[in-house]
C-alpha positions in Angstrom: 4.3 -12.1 17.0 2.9 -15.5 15.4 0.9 -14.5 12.8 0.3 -10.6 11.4 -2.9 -12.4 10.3 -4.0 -11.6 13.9 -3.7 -8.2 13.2 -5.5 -8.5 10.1 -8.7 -9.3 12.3 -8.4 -6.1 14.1 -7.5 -4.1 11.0 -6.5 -4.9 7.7 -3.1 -3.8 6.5 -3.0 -2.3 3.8 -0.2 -0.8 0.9 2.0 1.7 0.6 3.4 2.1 -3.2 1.6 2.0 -6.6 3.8 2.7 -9.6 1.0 5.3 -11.7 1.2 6.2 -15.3 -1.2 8.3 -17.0 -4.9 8.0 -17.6 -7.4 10.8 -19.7 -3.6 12.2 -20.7 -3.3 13.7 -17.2 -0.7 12.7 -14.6 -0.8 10.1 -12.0 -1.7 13.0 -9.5 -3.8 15.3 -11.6 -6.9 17.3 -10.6 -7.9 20.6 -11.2 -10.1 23.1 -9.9 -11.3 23.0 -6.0 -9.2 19.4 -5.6 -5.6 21.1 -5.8 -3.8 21.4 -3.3 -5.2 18.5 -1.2 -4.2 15.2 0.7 -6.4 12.2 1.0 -5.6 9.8 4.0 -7.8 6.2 3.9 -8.5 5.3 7.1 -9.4 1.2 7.6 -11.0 1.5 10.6 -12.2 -1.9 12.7 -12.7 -4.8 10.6 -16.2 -5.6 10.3 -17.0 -2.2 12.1 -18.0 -1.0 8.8 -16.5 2.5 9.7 -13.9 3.1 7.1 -13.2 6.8 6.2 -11.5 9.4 4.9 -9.5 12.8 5.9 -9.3 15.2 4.0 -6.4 17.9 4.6 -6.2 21.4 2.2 -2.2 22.5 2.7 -2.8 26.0 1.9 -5.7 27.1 4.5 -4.9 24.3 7.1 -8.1 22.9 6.9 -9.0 19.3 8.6 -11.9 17.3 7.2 -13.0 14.2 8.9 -15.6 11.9 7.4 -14.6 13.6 3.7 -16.4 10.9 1.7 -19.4 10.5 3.9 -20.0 14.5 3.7 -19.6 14.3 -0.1 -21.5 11.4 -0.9 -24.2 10.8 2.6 -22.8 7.4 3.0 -19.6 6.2 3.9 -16.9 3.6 2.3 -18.3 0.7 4.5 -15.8 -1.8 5.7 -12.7 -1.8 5.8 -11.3 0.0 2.8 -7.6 -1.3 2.2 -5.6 0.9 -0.4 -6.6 4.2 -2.6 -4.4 5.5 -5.5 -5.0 8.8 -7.1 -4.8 8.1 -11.3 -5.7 10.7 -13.4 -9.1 12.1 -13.2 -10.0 9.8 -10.5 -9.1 8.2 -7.1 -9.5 4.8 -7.0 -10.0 2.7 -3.4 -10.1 -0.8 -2.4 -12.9 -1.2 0.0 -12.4 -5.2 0.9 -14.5 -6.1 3.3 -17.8 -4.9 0.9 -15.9 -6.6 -2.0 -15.7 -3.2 -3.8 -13.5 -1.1 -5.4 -15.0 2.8 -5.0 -14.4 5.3 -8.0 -14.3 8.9 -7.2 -13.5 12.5 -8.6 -10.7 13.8 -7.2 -13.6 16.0 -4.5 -14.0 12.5 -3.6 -17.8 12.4 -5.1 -18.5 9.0 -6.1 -18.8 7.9 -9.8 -19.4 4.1 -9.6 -19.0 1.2 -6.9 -17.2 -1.5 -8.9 -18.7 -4.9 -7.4 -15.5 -7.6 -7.1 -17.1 -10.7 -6.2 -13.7 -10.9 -4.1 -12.1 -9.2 -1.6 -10.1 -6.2 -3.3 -6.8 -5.3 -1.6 -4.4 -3.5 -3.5 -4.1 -1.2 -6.5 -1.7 -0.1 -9.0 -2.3 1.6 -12.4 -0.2 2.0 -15.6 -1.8 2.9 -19.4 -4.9 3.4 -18.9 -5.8 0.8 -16.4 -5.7 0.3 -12.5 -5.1 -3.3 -11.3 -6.4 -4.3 -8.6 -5.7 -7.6 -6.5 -8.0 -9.9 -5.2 -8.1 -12.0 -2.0 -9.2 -15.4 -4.3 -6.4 -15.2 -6.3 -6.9 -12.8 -9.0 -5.9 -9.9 -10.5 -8.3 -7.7 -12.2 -8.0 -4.8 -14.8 -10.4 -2.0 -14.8 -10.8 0.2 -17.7 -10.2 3.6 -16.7 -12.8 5.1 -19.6 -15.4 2.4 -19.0 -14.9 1.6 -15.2 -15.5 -1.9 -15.8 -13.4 -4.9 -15.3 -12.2 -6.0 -18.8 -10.1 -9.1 -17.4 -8.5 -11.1 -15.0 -5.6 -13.3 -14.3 -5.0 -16.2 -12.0 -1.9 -15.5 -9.6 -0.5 -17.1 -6.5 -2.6 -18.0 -3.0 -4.2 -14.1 -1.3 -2.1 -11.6 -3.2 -1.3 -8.6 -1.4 0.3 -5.8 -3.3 1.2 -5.3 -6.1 3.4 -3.2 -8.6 4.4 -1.9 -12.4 7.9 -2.6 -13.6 9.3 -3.1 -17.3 5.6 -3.5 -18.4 5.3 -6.5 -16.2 3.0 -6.9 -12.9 4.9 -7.9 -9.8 2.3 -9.8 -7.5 2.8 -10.7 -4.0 0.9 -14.0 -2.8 1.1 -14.1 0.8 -1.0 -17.2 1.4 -1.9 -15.4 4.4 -5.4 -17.2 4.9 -3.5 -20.6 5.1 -1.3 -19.5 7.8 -2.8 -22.2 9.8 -3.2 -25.0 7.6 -0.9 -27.5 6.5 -0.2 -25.3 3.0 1.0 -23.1 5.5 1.9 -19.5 3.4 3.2 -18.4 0.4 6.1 -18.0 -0.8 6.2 -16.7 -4.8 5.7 -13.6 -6.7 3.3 -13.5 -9.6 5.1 -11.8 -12.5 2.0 -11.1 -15.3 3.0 -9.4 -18.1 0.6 -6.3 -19.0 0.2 -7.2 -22.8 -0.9 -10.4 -23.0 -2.0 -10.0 -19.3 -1.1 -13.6 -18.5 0.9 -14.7 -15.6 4.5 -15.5 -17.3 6.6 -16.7 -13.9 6.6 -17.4 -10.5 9.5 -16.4 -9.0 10.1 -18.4 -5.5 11.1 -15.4 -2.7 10.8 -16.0 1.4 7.7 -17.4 2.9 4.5 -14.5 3.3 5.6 -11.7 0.7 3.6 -9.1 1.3 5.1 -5.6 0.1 6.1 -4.8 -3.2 8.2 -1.7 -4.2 9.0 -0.9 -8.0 12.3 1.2 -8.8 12.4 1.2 -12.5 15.0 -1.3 -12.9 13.5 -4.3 -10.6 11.4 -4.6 -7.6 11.9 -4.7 -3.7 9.8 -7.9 -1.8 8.9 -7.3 1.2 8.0 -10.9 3.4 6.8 -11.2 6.9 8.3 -15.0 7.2 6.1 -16.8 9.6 7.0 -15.1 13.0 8.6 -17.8 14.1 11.6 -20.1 12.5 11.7 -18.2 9.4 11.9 -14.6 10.0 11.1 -11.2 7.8 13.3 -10.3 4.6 13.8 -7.9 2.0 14.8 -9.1 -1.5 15.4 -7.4 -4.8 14.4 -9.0 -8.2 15.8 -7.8 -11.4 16.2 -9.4 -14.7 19.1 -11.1 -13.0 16.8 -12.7 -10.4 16.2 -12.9 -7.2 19.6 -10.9 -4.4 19.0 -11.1 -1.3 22.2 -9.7 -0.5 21.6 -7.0 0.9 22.8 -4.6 3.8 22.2 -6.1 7.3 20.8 -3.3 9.0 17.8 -3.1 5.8 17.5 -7.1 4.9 14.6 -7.8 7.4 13.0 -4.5 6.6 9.1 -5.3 6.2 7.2 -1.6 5.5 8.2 0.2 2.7 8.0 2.7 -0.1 10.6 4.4 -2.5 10.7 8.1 -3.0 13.4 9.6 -5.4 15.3 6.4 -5.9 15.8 5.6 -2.1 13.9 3.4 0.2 12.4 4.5 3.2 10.5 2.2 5.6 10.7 0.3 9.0 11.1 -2.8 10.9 9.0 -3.6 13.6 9.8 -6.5 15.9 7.6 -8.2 18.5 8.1 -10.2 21.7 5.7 -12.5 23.2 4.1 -10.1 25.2 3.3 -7.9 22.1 5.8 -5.3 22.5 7.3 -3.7 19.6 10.6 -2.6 19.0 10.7 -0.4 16.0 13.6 0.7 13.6 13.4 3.4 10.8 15.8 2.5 7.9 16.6 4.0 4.6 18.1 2.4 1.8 19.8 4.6 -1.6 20.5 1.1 -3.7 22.9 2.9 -6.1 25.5 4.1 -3.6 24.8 1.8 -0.9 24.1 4.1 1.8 21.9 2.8 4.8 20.7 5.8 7.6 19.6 4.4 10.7 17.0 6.0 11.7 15.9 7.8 8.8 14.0 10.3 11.1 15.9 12.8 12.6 12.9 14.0 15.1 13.5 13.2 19.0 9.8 11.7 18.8 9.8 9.0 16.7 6.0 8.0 16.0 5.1 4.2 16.4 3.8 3.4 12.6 1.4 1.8 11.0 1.7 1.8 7.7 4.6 4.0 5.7 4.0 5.9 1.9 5.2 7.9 -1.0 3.3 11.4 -1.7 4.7 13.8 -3.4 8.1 14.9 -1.9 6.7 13.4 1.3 7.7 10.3 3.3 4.5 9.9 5.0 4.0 7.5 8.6 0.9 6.8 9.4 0.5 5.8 13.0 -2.3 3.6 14.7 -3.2 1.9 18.2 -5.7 -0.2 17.0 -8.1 1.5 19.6 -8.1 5.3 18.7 -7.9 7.5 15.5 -4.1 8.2 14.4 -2.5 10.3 12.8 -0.3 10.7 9.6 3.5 12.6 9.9 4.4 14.0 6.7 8.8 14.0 6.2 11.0 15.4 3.8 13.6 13.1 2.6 16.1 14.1 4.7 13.7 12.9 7.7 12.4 16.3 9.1 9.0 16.9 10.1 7.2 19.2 8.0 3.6 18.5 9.3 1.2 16.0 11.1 -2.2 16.0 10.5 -4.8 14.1 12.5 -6.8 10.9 10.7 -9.6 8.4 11.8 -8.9 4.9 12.9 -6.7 2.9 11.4 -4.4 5.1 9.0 -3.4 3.4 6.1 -2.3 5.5 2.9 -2.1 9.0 1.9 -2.8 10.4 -1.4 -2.0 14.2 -3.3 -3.9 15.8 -5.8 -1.6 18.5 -7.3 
């Protein structure tokens, strides 16, 4: 695999975690009414194909809908939606490719198309605001009472995501759209602390981060490396810096998200003919533990993308070529369900 950038021109990747506060003093998965009860899943779909969509899925009657937003709303996202959080009384979602950011109830009935003037790609939310980063540099902050963008910061080359931790931003700047020049990628994370909401340090991590985890006490890095020489990494910065000492069998890890303290995710590996060789890996950082493979199903799905939801670890599974689906685990790596999506899987949301 040279470049995941190649990828990026079949389908976008997109995020996996969001640290959420609160917003209109409800939780970061709030709804009420006719929205309880149900999953979101954002589906990319083909980039440029303008064919982004979403699932909906009501646990308690079983219920399957494709195309939820279009139904709701008589148009769909557009192209290529990238990352949706759930924040309060509102999901929020990141629809790059129309340089948007979509805000909806929690039915998914739009309230306001937020126009970037950059590509948005991932989102995160904490008192009252949602942050959103954008492919030019910047991160924005959106006022969740006004839905307007009240600021924005300069941060590293295309960050990617993005994520709360001891009331600083942790930014990932990939550099990904200079993969092939002679900047070549980055290699720093943004740290932009949410008072004065200025960028404060830029800590120096392994070439293309991409992924960014919050635990509470620091933040897990997740960097592709360039597919070549410099291959992918997992790093851990806390107030005492950058470790990259980690176990061997999670240190190259490069999807994941944290659910009750412990790190679920994968690494996928690729030879020159495009064949992937996957490993599921789990991480507890305070005792240690490493299970290989987290899931304990004899079918292991071939991901896409891997999230948080609930008391969920949720896979979300793709060919490129034909609508996927999402495989909803309990922590202990059983399935519970799988529901179908559209193309190109990339997050799941709750609304409790």
């Amino acid at each position: 695999m040279k470049t995941r950038f190649k990828i990026f021109f079949l389908a976008v990747s997109a995020v996996l975690f969001t640290a959420c506060s609160d917003d209109d003093n409800g939780n970061s998965s709030g709804g009420d009414g006719e929205a309880k009860g149900l999953f979101y899943v954002l589906n990319s779909g083909d980039w440029k194909s303008n064919n982004s969509s979403i699932t909906m899925y009501n646990r308690e009657t079983g219920t399957v809908v494709q195309n939820y937003f279009e139904l709701q709303n008589g148009r769909g996202l557009g192209n290529t939606a990238n990352d949706i959080i759930v924040y309060g009384s509102k999901m929020y979602i990141a629809v790059s490719g129309e340089g948007t950011i979509e805000v909806a109830t929690l039915d998914a009935k739009s309230l306001k198309q937020i126009e970037c003037g950059a590509q948005p790609r991932y989102l995160a939310a904490y008192g009252g605001k949602v942050y959103a980063t954008y492919f030019d540099g910047h991160v924005a902050r959106i006022d969740t009472a006004s839905l307007e963008v009240d600021a924005k910061v300069k941060v590293g080359r295309n960050p990617e995501q993005l994520a709360v931790c001891d009331g600083k931003l942790f930014v990932a700047n990939s550099g990904g759209m200079d993969y092939n020049t002679e900047i070549g990628y980055d290699n720093t994370v943004s740290v932009v602390d949410l008072v004065s909401f200025g960028e404060v340090e830029k800590i120096e991590v392994v070439l293309n981060p991409a992924n960014v985890v919050s635990t509470g006490d620091g933040v897990f890095v997740a960097s592709y490396g360039n597919y070549a020489d410099v291959p992918s990494a997992l790093q851990y910065i806390s107030k005492g810096g950058v470790q990259s000492v980690l176990p061997d069998a999670c240190k190259q890890m490069t999807e994941i998200c944290c659910n009750s303290g412990t790190l679920y995710g994968f690494l996928s590996q690729y030879d020159a003919n495009w064949n992937a060789t996957i490993t599921y890996i789990s991480y507890n950082p305070s005792t240690g533990v490493v299970d290989t493979p987290w899931i304990k199903e004899e079918q292991l799905p071939i991901p896409y993308k891997v999230c948080s939801v609930g008391e969920y670890v949720c896979v979300t599974a793709s060919d490129y070529m034909n609508d996927g689906d999402v495989y909803f685990y309990d922590t202990d790596g059983m399935l519970c369900f799988k529901i179908p999506a559209g193309l190109n899987p990339v997050k799941a949301v709750g609304v409790e």
